[in-house]
C-alpha positions, 0 to 999 in steps of 0.5 A: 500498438498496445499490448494486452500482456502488459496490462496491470492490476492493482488491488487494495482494500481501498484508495491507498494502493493509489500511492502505489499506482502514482510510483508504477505510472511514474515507471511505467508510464505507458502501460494500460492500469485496472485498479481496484478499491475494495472500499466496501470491505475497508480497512482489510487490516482489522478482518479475519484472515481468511477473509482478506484472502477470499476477498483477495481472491475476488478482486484477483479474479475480476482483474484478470477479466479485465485483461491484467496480467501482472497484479499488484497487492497494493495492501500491506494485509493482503500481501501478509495473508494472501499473496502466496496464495494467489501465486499457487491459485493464478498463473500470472506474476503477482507483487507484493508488500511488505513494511519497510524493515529491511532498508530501515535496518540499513538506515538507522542511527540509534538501532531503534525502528519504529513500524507503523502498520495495521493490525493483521501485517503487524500479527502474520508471520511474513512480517515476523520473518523479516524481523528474525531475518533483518532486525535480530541479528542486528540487535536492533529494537523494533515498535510495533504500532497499529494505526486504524484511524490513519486508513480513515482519515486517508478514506475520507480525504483528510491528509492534514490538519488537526484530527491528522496531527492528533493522529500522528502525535498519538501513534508515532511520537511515543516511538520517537520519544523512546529513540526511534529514529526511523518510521516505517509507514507500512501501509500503503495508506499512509504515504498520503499522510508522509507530509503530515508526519514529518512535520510532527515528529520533525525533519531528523526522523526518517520516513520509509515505505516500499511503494517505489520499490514495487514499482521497480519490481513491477517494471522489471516483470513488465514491458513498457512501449510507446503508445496511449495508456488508459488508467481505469480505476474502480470501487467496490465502495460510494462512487461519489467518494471516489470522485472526491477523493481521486482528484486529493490524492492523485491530482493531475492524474488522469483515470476513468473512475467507476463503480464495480460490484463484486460478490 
């Protein structure tokens, strides 16, 4: 038999948190998953603060009425601005993300990391911390670079060809062309693009993101068992979009897709 306490909530801004959902199901692959897509609202990367944590807080709360128990903040801004919040305001377990820099400042060869992510986890201070923690005590060197035409491209489905390489070229090869050689993709958008990316900016440059080591927090809060488990996933957003999109980016997955809105 299922049990209701272990079903999780995964909330993003749109249809990136489902790299995150691909690593939790590979980890826990039995357990019942409500995700979902803010995609009226996205990208949450370029918002107010105070909106993306008010919106954190509808999506939290329309989760926790579908049964989730344990939430993951598949979304790089929300975590910067909301996920301690929602730690103080609901008394279940959430997760969240950060960009990649500790396990970058552990690989890198030159001292040189280059941290592609959005506009609002560049600019919190979470993400200022774990530069002053992992990055300045090492001398090393961080490149920040926002990247808002990758979350449009990942929204529309278009993970290659010339509009991607043209992307990629202009965020992440003046990164490498300054010494770089470790990206972190700190968004969890831009997993969907990894193969793009290395292909760009070529196979010696190390690309990191932190989806599975959520997915190995998630786990441990989380019991796993035997049994049928449903993944629900839904949008704020065109319903149509996601039915296009869900079978790019999560082939062989098998989800109920649906349209939610929230006020």
């Amino acid at each position: 038999m299922q049990s209701t306490d272990n079903t999780i909530g995964i909330l993003d801004s749109g249809v990136g948190g489902l790299s995150v959902l691909l690593e939790v199901r590979k980890k826990l692959p039995h357990v019942p998953v409500h995700y979902i897509g803010d995609s009226e609202w996205c990208p949450y990367g370029n918002k107010p603060a105070e909106l993306i944590q008010s919106r954190s807080y509808a999506v939290a709360e329309e989760l926790i009425e579908m049964g989730a128990r344990t939430i993951v903040v598949a979304c790089n801004s929300a975590t910067i601005h909301a996920v301690e919040a929602l730690r103080a305001r609901y008394p279940i377990p959430f997760v969240g993300m950060e960009p990649a820099v500790k396990p970058a400042s552990q690989c890198t060869r030159s001292g040189i990391i280059g941290v592609l992510a959005t506009e609002a986890s560049i600019a919190g201070e979470k993400f200022h911390a774990l530069l002053k923690t992992h990055i300045h005590p090492k001398g090393l060197k961080v490149i920040t670079q926002p990247c808002p035409d990758f979350v449009t491209l990942v929204e529309d489905g278009m993970l290659s060809g010339p509009k991607v390489e043209a992307a990629v070229r202009e965020y992440a090869h003046p990164m490498v062309e300054a010494g770089a050689d470790t990206l972190v993709l700190g968004c969890t958008h831009y997993p969907f693009l990894r193969e793009s990316i290395q292909s760009v900016v070529g196979p010696d440059i190390q690309l990191i993101d932190t989806g599975e080591a959520v997915a190995r927090r998630t786990a441990s809060l989380v019991e796993d068992y035997e049994g049928l488990a449903t993944i629900s996933v839904h949008t704020t957003g065109n319903l149509a979009c996601l039915e296009r999109l869900f079978p790019i980016l999560c082939p062989s997955l098998p989800a109920h897709l649906h349209q939610i809105t929230i006020a």
